[in-house]
Phi, psi and omega in degrees: 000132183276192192241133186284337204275353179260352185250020148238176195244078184305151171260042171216175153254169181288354153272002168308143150305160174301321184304305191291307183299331211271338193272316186295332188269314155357288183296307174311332163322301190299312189306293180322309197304297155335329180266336169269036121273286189328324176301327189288318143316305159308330177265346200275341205268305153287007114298304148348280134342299177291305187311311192287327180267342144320297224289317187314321160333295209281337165283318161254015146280342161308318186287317187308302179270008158283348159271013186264349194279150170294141191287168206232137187251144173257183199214171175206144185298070254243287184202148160266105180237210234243322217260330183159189163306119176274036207293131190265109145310158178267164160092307179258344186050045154284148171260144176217131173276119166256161174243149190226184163245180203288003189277322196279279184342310151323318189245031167251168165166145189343124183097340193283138175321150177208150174232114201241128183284220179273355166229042185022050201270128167306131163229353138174179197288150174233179224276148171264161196288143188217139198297126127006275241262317193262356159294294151020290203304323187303147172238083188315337181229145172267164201295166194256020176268114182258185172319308216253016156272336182283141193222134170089341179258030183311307195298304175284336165292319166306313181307319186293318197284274207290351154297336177222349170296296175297326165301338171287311194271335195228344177358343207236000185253342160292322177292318173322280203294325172120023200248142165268131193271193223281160177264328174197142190263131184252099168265124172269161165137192192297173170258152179092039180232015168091002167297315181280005197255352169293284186339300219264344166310315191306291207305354167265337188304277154336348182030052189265152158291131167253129199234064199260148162204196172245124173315354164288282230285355183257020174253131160196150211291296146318149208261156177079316165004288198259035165265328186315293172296265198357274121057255190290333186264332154321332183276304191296331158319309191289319168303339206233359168323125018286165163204177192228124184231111205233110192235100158306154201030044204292344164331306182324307208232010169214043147327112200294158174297120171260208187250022202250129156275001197291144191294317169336305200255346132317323177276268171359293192281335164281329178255349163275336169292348182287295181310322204296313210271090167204293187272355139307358191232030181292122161282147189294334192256301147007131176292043228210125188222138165257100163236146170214153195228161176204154174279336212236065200287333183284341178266333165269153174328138185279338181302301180253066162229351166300164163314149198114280160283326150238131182270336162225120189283154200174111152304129170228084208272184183300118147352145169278201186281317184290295177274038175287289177314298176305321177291326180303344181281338184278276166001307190252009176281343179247019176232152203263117173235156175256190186299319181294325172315134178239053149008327170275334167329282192292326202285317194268349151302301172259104194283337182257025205224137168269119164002327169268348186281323172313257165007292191301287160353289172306317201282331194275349184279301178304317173282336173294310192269007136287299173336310177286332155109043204239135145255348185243124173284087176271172171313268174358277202303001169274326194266311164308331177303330185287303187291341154314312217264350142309317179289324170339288183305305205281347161289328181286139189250095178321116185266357175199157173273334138247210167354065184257000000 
């Protein structure tokens, strides 16, 4: 048997003292231990490792085989009867009877999506569909324009409250007299009179989903398009009670009918019949309140201005005097003025200016007197602001004889 003490490699000589050996092994001790912790590091790092490149294993054998699974066709739900599902694939619209079990079968019902395999067996429900585009449109939190941002249009901010405030807000005061209150307000007038900033005051008074969108963007070049958003943003409205669906420029697409055969004005005339039946099929009592605004009141269809659909036609005309005074004031409440500004002064210089002309006025008085190296907003600089924006205007060349 060999003797193990010759097949290491002591670290003294054999003529070392008892001390000098026991100190020589001490360090070496020490030395082993260090290198046996670092292995162990090495090795807790390389486990460590291993673990991390499994789990990555386990993940794209996972992937690999959901991509090896045969694709899922979607469907749509036709009828439930004693025999089984009745189901329409989309794209090719074939029908098919399926069987499902009573657990699926419970969470079905006409219309609903479905996703289905190669023998077209349910294999579960999917969400129902709604346009991108009409998501888009939602605004989740309401806007931050109140009342006491609106100035000169008190007579029309009354008229907006009660078509749309109060059935919301108040609903049990229509059933008291017995009357249905109005299905929708249409505000016409110049631009810059404050229609759209009424839309978005109702929806924070109410604290409804605001639904805004432009009567342009439901114009598209494929036929079925814009009846399709349509459509799609009444269903998210309906999903979204209380709500406010506020359609600007409604001119774009409910435009009176000529006799032009071209498809541009066909798909246009195709997406407005979709609104009006959006809005005949409106409950009446329902939390879903409608405003639309327009420059060019003279250009729509007479269909959706009867009663019904919309009940109140609302004017929004330019501000008077008084209520002149009043947007300069609103306007200038967060601007450093001097002493000198005559606000009555001002309100009987522009006689023709809307509301955005105010407004455009303070910002352009606020930039002079930036220009000047100014923190205070003089008289002067009100005035000069006007006579910009006046000359402005009068270089611009009117493209219609009304409303532009």
């Amino acid at each position: 048997m060999t003797d193990t003490v010759d097949e290491v490699d002591l670290p003294y000589d054999d003529d070392a003292s008892q001390q000098e050996k026991i100190e020589a092994l001490q360090e070496r001790l020490e030395v082993l231990e260090d290198q046996n912790e670092e292995m162990r590091d090495k090795l807790l790092d390389a486990n460590a490792e291993n673990n991390k490149y499994q789990q990555k294993l386990e993940r794209l054998t996972h992937e690999n085989k959901k991509l090896k699974q045969s694709p899922l066709f979607v469907a749509t739900v036709q009828e439930l009867t004693d025999e089984g599902v009745v189901i329409k694939q989309h794209g090719n619209n074939q029908e098919a009877l399926t069987e499902v079990t009573d657990e699926m079968r419970d969470g079905l019902e006409p219309d609903s999506r479905v996703a289905v395999n190669n023998s077209l067996s349910i294999v579960k429900r999917l969400d129902d569909e709604t346009d991108v585009r009409a998501r888009v449109m939602q605004v989740d939190q309401s806007p931050e324009v109140t009342y006491a941002d609106i100035g000169g249009i008190e007579e029309q901010m009354e008229e907006v409250r009660e078509t749309v405030e109060l059935p919301l807000k108040s609903p049990e005061m229509f059933e008291d007299v017995g009357i249905d209150p109005p299905s929708g307000v249409l505000l016409h007038g110049p631009p810059g009179t404050g229609k759209t900033m009424l839309a978005k005051a109702v929806a924070n008074q109410t604290d409804a989903t605001f639904i805004k969108m432009a009567g342009s963007e439901l114009v598209h070049k494929f036929i079925g398009e814009g009846s399709k958003l349509v459509r799609d943003l009444f269903e998210l409205a309906r999903n979204e009670e209380p709500a406010v669906v506020f359609i600007d420029e409604i001119d774009a697409i409910a435009a009176k009918r000529t006799d032009s055969k071209t498809s541009g004005d066909a798909e246009v005339q195709r997406t407005m019949m979709q609104l009006l039946s959006e809005m005949d099929g409106f409950d009446e009592r329902g939390e879903i309140r409608l405003i639309a605004a327009t420059n060019r009141f003279d250009m729509l269809d007479r269909a959706i201005l009867r009663p019904g659909r919309f009940d109140r036609l609302i004017e929004v005309p330019k501000p008077d005097y008084e209520g002149r005074k009043q947007i300069f004031q609103i306007h200038t409440r967060g601007m450093n003025v001097a002493d000198d500004v005559d606000f009555e002064r001002l309100a009987g210089d522009i006689d023709e200016a809307s509301g955005a002309d105010v407004k455009a006025i303070c910002t352009e008085a606020g930039m002079f007197a930036i220009r000047d190296d100014r923190t205070e907003v003089r008289m002067q600089d009100f005035t000069d602001a006007w006579e910009k924006i006046e000359s402005e205007e009068s270089d611009a060349q009117d493209v219609s004889p009304t409303y532009a």
